[in-house]
C-alpha positions in Angstrom: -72.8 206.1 -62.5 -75.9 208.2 -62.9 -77.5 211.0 -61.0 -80.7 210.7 -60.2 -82.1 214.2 -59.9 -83.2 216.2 -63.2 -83.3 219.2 -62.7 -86.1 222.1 -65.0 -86.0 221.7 -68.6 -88.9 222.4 -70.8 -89.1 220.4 -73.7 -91.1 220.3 -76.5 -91.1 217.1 -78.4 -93.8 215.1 -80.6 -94.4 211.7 -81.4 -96.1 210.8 -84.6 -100.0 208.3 -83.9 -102.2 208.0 -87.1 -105.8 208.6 -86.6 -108.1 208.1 -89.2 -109.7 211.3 -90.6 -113.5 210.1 -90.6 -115.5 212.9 -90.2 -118.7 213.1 -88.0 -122.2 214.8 -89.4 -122.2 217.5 -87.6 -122.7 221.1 -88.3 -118.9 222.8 -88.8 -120.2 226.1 -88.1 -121.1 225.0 -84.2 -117.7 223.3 -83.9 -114.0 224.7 -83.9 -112.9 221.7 -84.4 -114.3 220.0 -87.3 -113.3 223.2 -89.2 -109.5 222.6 -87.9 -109.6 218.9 -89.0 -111.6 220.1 -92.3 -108.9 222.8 -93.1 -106.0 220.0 -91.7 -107.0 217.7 -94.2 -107.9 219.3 -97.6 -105.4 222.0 -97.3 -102.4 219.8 -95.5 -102.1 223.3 -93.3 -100.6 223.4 -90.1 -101.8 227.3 -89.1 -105.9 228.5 -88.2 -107.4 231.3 -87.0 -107.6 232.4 -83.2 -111.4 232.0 -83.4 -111.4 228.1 -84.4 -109.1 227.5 -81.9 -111.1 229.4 -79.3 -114.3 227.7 -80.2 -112.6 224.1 -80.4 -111.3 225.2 -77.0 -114.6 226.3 -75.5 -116.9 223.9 -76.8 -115.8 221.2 -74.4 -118.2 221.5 -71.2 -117.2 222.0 -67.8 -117.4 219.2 -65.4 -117.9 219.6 -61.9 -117.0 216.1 -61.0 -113.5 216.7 -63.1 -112.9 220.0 -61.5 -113.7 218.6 -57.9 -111.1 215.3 -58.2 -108.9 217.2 -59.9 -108.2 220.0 -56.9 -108.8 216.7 -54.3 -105.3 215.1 -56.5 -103.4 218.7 -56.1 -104.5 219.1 -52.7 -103.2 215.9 -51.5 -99.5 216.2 -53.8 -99.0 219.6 -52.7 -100.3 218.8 -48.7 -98.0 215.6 -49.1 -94.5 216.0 -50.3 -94.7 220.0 -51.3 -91.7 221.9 -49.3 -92.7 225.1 -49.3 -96.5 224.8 -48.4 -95.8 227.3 -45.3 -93.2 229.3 -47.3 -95.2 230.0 -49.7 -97.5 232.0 -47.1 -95.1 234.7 -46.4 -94.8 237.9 -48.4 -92.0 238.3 -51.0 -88.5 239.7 -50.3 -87.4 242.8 -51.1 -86.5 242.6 -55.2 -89.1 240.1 -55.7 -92.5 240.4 -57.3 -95.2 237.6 -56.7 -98.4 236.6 -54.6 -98.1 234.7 -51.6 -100.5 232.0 -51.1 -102.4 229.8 -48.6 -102.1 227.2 -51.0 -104.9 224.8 -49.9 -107.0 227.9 -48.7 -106.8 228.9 -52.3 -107.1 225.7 -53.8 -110.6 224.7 -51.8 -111.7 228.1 -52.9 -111.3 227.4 -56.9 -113.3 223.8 -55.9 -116.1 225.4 -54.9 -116.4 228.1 -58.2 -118.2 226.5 -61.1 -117.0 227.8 -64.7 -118.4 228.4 -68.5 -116.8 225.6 -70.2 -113.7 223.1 -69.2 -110.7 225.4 -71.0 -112.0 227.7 -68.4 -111.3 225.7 -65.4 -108.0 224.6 -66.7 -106.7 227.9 -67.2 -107.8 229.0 -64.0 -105.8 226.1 -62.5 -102.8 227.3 -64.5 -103.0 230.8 -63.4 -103.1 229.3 -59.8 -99.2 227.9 -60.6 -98.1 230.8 -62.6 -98.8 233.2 -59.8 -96.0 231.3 -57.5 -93.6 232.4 -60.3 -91.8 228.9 -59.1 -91.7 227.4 -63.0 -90.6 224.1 -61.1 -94.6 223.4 -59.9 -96.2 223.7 -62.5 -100.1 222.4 -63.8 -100.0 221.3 -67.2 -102.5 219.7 -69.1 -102.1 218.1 -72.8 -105.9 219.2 -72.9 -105.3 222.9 -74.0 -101.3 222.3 -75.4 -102.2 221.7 -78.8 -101.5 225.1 -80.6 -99.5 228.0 -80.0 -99.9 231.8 -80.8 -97.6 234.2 -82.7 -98.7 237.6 -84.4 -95.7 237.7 -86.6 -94.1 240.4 -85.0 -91.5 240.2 -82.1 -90.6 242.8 -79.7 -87.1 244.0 -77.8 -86.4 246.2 -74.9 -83.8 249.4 -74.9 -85.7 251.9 -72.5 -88.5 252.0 -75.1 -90.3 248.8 -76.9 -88.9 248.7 -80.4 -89.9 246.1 -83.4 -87.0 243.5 -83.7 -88.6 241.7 -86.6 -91.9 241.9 -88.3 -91.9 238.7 -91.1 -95.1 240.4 -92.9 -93.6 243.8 -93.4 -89.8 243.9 -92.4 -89.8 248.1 -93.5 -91.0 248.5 -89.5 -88.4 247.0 -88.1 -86.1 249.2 -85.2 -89.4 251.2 -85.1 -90.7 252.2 -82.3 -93.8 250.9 -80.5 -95.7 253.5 -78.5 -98.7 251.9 -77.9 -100.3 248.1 -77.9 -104.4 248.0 -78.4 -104.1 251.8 -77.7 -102.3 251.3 -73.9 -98.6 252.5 -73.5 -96.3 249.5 -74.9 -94.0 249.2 -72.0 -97.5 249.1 -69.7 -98.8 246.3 -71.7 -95.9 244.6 -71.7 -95.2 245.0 -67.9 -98.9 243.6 -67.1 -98.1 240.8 -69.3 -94.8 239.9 -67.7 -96.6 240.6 -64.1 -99.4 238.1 -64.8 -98.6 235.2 -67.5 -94.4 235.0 -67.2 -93.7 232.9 -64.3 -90.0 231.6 -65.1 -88.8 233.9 -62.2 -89.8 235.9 -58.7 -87.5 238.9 -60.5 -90.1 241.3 -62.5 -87.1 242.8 -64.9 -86.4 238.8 -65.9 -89.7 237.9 -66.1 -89.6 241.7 -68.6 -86.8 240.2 -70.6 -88.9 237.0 -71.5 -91.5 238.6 -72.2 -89.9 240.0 -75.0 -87.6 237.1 -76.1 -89.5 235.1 -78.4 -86.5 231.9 -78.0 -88.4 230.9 -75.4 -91.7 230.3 -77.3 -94.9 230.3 -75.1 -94.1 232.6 -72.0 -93.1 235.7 -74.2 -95.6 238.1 -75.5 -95.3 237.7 -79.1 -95.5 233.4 -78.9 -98.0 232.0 -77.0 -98.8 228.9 -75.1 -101.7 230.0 -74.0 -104.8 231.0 -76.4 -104.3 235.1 -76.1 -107.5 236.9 -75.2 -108.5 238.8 -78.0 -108.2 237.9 -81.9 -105.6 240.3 -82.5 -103.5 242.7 -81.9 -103.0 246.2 -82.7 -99.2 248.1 -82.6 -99.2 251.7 -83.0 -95.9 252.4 -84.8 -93.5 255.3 -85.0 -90.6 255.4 -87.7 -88.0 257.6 -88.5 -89.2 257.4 -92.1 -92.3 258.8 -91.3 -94.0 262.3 -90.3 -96.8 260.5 -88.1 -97.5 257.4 -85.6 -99.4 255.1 -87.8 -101.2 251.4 -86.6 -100.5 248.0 -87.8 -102.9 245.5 -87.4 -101.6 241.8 -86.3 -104.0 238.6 -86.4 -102.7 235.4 -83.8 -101.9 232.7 -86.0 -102.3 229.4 -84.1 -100.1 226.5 -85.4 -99.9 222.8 -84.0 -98.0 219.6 -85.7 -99.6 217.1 -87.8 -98.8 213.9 -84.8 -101.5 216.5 -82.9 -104.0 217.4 -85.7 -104.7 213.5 -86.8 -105.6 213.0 -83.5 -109.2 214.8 -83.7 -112.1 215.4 -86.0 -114.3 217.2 -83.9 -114.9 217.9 -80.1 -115.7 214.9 -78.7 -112.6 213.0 -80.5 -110.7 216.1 -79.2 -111.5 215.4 -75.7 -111.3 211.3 -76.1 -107.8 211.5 -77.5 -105.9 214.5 -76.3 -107.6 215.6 -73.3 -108.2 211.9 -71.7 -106.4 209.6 -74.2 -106.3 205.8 -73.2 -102.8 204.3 -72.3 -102.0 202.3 -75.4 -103.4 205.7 -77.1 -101.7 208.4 -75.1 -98.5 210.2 -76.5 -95.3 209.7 -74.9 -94.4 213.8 -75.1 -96.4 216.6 -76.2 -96.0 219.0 -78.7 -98.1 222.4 -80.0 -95.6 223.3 -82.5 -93.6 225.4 -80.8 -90.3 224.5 -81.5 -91.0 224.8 -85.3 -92.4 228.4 -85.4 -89.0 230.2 -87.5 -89.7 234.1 -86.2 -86.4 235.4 -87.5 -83.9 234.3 -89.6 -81.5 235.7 -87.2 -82.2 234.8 -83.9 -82.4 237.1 -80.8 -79.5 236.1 -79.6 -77.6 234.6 -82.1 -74.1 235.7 -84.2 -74.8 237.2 -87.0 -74.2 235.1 -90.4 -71.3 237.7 -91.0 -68.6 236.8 -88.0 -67.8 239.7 -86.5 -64.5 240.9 -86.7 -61.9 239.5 -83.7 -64.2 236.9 -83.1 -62.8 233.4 -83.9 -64.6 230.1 -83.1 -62.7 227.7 -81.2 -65.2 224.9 -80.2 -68.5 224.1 -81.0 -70.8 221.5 -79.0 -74.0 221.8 -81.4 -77.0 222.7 -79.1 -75.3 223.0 -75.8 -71.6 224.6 -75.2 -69.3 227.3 -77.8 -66.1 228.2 -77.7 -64.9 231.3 -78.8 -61.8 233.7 -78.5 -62.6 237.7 -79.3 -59.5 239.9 -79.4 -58.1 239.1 -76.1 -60.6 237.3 -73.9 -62.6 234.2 -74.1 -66.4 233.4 -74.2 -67.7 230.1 -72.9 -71.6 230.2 -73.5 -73.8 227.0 -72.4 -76.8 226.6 -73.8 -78.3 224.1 -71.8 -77.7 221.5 -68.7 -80.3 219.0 -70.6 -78.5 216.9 -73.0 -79.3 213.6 -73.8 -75.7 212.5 -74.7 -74.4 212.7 -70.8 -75.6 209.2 -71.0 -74.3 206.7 -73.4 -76.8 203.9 -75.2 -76.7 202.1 -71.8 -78.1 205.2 -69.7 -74.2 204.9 -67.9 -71.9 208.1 -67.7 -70.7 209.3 -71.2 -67.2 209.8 -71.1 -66.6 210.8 -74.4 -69.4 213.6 -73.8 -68.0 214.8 -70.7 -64.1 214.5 -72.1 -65.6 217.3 -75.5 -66.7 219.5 -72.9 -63.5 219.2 -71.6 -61.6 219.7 -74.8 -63.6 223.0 -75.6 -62.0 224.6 -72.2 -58.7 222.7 -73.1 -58.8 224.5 -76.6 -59.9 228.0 -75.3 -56.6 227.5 -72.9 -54.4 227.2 -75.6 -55.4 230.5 -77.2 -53.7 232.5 -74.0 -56.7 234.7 -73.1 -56.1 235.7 -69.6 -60.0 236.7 -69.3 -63.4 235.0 -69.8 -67.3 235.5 -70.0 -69.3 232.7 -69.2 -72.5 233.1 -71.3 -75.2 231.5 -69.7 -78.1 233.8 -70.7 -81.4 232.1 -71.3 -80.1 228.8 -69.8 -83.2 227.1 -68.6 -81.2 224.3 -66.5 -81.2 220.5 -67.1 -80.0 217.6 -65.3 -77.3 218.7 -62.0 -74.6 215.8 -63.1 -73.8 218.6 -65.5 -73.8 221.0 -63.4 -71.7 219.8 -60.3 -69.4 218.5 -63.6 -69.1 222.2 -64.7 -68.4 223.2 -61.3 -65.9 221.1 -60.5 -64.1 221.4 -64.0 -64.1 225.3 -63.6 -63.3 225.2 -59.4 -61.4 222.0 -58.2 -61.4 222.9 -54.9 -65.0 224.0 -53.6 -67.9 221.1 -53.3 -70.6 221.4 -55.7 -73.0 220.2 -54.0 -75.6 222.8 -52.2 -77.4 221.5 -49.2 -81.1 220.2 -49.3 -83.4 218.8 -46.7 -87.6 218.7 -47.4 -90.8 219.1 -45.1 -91.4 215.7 -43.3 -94.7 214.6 -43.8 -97.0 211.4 -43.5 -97.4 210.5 -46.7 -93.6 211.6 -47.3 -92.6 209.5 -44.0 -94.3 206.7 -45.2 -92.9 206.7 -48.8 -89.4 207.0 -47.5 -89.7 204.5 -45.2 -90.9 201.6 -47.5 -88.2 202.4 -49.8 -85.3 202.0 -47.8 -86.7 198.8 -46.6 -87.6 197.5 -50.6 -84.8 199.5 -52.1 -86.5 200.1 -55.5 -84.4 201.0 -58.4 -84.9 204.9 -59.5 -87.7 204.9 -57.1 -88.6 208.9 -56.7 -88.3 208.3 -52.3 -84.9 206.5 -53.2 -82.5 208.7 -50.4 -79.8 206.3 -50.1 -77.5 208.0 -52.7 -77.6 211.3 -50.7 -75.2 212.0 -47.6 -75.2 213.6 -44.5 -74.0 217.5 -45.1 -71.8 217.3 -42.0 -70.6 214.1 -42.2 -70.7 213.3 -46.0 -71.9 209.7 -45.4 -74.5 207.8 -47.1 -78.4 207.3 -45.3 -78.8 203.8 -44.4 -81.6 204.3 -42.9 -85.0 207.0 -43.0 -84.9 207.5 -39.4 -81.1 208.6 -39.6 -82.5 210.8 -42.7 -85.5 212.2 -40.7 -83.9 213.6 -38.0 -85.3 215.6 -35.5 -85.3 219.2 -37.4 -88.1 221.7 -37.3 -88.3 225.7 -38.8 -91.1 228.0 -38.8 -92.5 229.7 -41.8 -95.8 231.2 -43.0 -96.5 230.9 -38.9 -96.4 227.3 -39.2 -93.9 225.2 -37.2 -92.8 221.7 -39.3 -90.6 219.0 -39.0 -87.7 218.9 -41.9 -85.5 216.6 -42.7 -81.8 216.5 -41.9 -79.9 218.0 -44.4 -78.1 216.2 -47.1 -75.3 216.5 -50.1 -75.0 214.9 -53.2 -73.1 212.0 -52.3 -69.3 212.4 -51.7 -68.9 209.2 -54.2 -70.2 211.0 -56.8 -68.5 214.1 -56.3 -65.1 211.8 -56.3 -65.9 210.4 -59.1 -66.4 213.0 -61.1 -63.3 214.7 -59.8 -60.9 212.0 -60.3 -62.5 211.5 -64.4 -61.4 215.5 -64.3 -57.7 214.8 -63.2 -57.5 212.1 -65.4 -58.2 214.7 -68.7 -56.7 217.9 -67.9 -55.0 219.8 -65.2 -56.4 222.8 -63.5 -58.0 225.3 -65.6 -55.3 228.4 -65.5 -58.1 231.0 -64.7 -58.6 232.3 -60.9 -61.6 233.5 -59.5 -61.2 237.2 -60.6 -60.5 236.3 -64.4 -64.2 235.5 -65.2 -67.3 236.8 -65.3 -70.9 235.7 -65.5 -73.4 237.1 -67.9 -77.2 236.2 -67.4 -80.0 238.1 -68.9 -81.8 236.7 -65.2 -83.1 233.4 -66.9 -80.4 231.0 -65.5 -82.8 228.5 -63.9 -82.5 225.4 -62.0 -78.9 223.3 -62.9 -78.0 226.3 -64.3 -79.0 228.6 -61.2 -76.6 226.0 -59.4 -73.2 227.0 -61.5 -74.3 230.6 -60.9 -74.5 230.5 -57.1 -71.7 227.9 -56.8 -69.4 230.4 -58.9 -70.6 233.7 -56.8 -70.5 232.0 -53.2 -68.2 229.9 -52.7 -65.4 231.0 -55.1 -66.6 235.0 -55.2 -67.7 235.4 -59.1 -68.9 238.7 -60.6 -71.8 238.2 -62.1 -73.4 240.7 -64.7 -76.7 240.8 -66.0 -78.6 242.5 -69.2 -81.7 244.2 -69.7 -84.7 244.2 -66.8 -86.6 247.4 -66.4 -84.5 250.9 -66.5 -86.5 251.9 -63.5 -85.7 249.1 -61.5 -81.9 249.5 -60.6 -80.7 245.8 -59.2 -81.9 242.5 -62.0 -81.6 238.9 -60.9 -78.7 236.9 -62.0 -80.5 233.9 -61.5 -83.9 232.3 -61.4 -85.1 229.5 -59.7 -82.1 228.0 -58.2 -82.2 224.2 -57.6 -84.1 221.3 -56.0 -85.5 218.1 -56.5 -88.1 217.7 -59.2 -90.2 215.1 -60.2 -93.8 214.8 -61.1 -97.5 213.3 -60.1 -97.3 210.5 -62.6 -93.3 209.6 -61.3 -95.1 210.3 -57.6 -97.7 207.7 -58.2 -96.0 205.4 -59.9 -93.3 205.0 -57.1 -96.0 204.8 -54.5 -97.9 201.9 -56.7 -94.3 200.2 -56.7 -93.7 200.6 -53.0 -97.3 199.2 -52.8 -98.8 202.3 -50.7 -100.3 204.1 -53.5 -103.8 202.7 -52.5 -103.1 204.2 -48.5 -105.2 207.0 -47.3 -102.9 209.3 -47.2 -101.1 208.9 -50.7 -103.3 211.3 -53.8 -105.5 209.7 -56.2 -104.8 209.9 -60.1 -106.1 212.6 -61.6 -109.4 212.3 -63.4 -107.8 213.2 -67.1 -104.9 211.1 -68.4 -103.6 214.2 -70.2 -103.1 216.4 -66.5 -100.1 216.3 -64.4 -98.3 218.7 -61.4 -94.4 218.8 -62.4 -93.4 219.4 -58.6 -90.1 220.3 -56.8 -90.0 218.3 -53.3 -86.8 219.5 -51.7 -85.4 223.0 -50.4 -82.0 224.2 -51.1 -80.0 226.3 -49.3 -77.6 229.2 -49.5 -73.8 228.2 -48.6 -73.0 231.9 -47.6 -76.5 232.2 -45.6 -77.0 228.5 -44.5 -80.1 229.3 -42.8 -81.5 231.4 -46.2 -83.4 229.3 -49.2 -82.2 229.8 -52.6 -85.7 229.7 -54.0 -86.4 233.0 -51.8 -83.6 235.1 -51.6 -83.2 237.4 -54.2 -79.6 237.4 -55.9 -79.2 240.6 -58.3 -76.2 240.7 -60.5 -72.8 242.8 -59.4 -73.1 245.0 -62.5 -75.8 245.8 -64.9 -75.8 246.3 -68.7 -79.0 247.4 -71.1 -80.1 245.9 -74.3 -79.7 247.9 -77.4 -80.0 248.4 -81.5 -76.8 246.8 -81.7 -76.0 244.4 -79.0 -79.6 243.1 -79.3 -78.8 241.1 -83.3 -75.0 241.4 -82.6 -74.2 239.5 -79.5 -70.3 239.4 -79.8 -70.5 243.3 -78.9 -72.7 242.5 -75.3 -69.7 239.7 -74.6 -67.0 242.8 -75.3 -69.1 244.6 -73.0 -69.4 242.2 -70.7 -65.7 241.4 -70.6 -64.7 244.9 -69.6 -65.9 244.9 -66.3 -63.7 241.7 -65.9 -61.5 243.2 -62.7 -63.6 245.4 -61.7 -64.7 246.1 -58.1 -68.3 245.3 -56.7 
């Protein structure tokens, strides 16, 4: 029994093709690169400078022809099965920090501007996405992914900006930083987290990645992107010394060899990364990313010493620990994606799902009476995990939220032909989804459809009925739980919920279904000291998929070649990840997650100690266990 809804996890994974390393006669000086696949191949190096990167990236031209289809493909995904197309018109609520947007208004407008070079159009299309600050619709290209960005010195947040680790010259570390390329830090910082972070709505989260390097490529000091100037310059001030003094950091880019054999020069670069054939197109992407080592303990990571009190109870490697401190337990999940919930057979795991079960099992038999349920930096993952958790932790509360989506043509039409051909794992496939009143299956898309219709952004729509996660499911998956364990001793009031904000997606679901339905206190770290309320959550939910699952449902259902349905994108190595459905509050049934902003009960603040030492935040944490709102 599977679900079929994934919900956001960014992944970064690579896949090794062999190209050959012939090298053209051309001038290396003109081209970025040749002097990347010349440096790649006599010095087996991994790592170049910002400026042959930047002219690699640059010397592609821009093409109007590109440009034009590929806003014509975005135009028709977003006009066609996009929910929040009207939504997205209205100004933010009160906590929140983003542009609203006429989506197609906007999107004709960038048609009709012409730009220096290709990199430039692409990054402008980015930008477009990153401004929603909705890191479920999202443009990405394999075009400009092929090398990230790191200066070699990571930032944290107290009330000032202070170094947290600085791999050329650890002596500055804990000092402060007053100034970056001679503006105030935190201003820098906050223009950064305001313009390229879009992984929440919330500023003060968006502030916290911005200065988590774990989450390489949206925080300042990693980059996805390639930075805008060569280098960056940190004025410092240290205890150990009488005056301010500058430190000078170049941005070393660094990809992975599967990437660099791919290219010897410009024109391979575009053939075979940018529009790669089929047969010669990689299967996942990869810039590196996940092998950049900034610290040798990480931001959030115990110490090597174990603190004292602290004993581990459980591990789950890379997704779930167990732990007991003094007298109250810590359940941190990493993530919601994890390949093992399915078994060689892509059927439910029950030796997966019966460890997690263990871990809790394990913690019970220790007597703590209180727990902190870690789920800081938790980007989500797939929601069978998370209506799992949910039930394992609250027998008695559905965890399933409600979700309907905007009833277009092209939608209509997809839906339609699939409940009359009843593909497989088709994207339209509705039939596993109930009725939220009834709890019964769809049997048909007219019964789906309904006759529903809200106005937003001034613009009145028909919506779809709403629906649950079928009931089977959620019986299923509470009768595997009775069969393991019995109730988990803990009420309500015994736990508490740490985030640092970034809780997205499956993990945004536990959140809510903890705080809403079962009354949760949730706390949350760090933010902006200015800004008195920080998100406990980010994101919260839906139904993603993306162009290429889009049109490859549509070319199964046999419509893909309709009028109304989009056109593939010009570039192989383009796609729109995209969330099609809305989900709603439980508490506020006529309020969407996605928009309503959910700050934390209580509040606590990074600092020199709790920042490399993170049994001391959980003993913070765990004190306001109790405590009133």
């Amino acid at each position: 029994m599977k679900f079929y809804i994934a919900f956001f996890a960014f992944v970064f994974s690579s896949i090794v093709i062999v190209q050959s390393y012939a090298i053209l006669r051309e001038d290396p000086v003109s081209d970025g690169c040749i002097r990347i696949h010349n440096k790649f191949v006599s010095k087996k190096s991994n790592k170049f400078s910002y400026e042959d990167v930047k002219d690699c990236y640059e010397r592609i031209p821009f093409d109007d022809l590109i440009a034009s289809k590929t806003i014509e493909t975005l135009t028709r995904l977003l006009d066609g099965f996009y929910p929040f197309l009207d939504k997205a018109k209205e100004p933010p609520q009160s906590g929140f920090s983003f542009k609203s947007k006429d989506i197609l208004a906007e999107l004709k407008l960038l048609q009709k501007k012409s730009f220096q070079n290709l990199y430039d159009f692409i990054i402008n299309v980015k930008y477009f996405f990153y401004d929603m600050k909705e890191p479920h619709t999202l443009f990405i290209t394999d075009c400009f992914s092929t090398f990230a960005f790191i200066t070699n010195i990571t930032l944290y947040s107290i009330v000032k900006d202070d170094v947290f680790d600085d791999t050329i010259d650890p002596s500055n570390i804990d000092c402060e930083v007053t100034h970056i390329n001679g503006h105030q830090a935190f201003e820098v910082i906050y223009k950064f987290a305001q313009d390229s972070v879009y992984l929440s709505r919330d500023i003060g989260v968006r502030f916290n990645t911005a200065l988590d390097h774990k989450h390489s490529g949206y925080s300042f000091s990693v980059r996805a992107e390639l930075p805008e100037t060569p280098n960056i310059v940190y004025t410092l001030k240290c205890y150990k010394h009488t005056r301010s003094f500058n430190v000078t950091r170049n941005w070393v880019a660094f990809s992975t060899p599967s990437l660099l054999k791919r290219f010897n020069n410009s024109r391979t670069y575009f053939t075979n990364i940018c529009n790669a054939t089929e047969e010669n197109k990689p299967t996942s992407y990869s810039s590196g990313l996940q092998d950049i080592k900034i610290s040798s303990n990480s931001i959030h990571r115990i110490m090597t010493i174990q603190p004292e009190g602290l004993t581990i109870i459980k591990i789950i490697e890379d997704f779930m620990e167990f732990y007991k401190i003094k007298d109250f337990g810590v359940v941190r999940i990493l993530t919601m994606q994890y390949p093992e919930m399915y078994d060689e057979n892509d059927n439910f795991n029950s030796a997966f799902f019966t460890n997690i079960i263990q871990g809790f099992k394990d913690l019970t038999n220790t007597g703590v009476k209180k727990v902190v349920l870690d789920l800081t930096d938790n980007l989500g993952g797939y929601d069978l995990i998370s209506a799992f958790i949910s039930l394992l932790l609250f027998s008695n509360t559905y965890p399933s939220f409600e979700f309907d989506f905007r009833i277009t043509e092209p939608m209509k039409l997809a839906i339609t032909e699939q409940f009359k051909l009843a593909i497989p794992e088709n994207v339209f496939d509705m039939a596993d989804y109930a009725d939220a009143k009834t709890y019964i299956n769809f049997t048909s898309a007219n019964d789906l459809f309904g006759n529903n219709s809200f106005t937003r952004g001034n613009i009145t729509e028909h919506y779809s009925k709403k629906f649950v996660i079928s009931n089977a499911y959620v019986e299923f998956l509470k009768e595997f739980i009775q069969n393991f364990t019995t109730p988990l001793p803990w009420k309500p009031e015994d736990y508490i919920i740490l985030t640092n904000g970034l809780c997205g997606s499956a993990c945004a679901m536990i959140v809510e279904h903890a705080v809403e339905l079962n009354n949760v206190s949730t706390i949350s770290i760090g933010g902006i000291a200015s800004i008195p309320l920080l998100s406990c959550t980010s994101f919260p939910g839906g139904f993603v998929t993306d162009s290429d699952e889009i049109l490859d449902s549509l070319n199964i259902l046999g419509i893909q070649n309709n009028t109304l349905m989009p056109k593939n994108f010009p570039l192989t190595g383009i796609r729109l990840t995209l969330l099609y459905t809305e989900t709603y509050s439980n508490r506020k049934p006529v309020k969407l997650l996605e928009y309503e902003f959910r700050p934390a009960d209580f509040r606590l603040f990074y600092d020199e100690k709790n920042i490399k030492n993170i049994s001391i935040l959980w003993s913070q944490a765990a004190a306001f266990i109790g405590k009133k709102k």
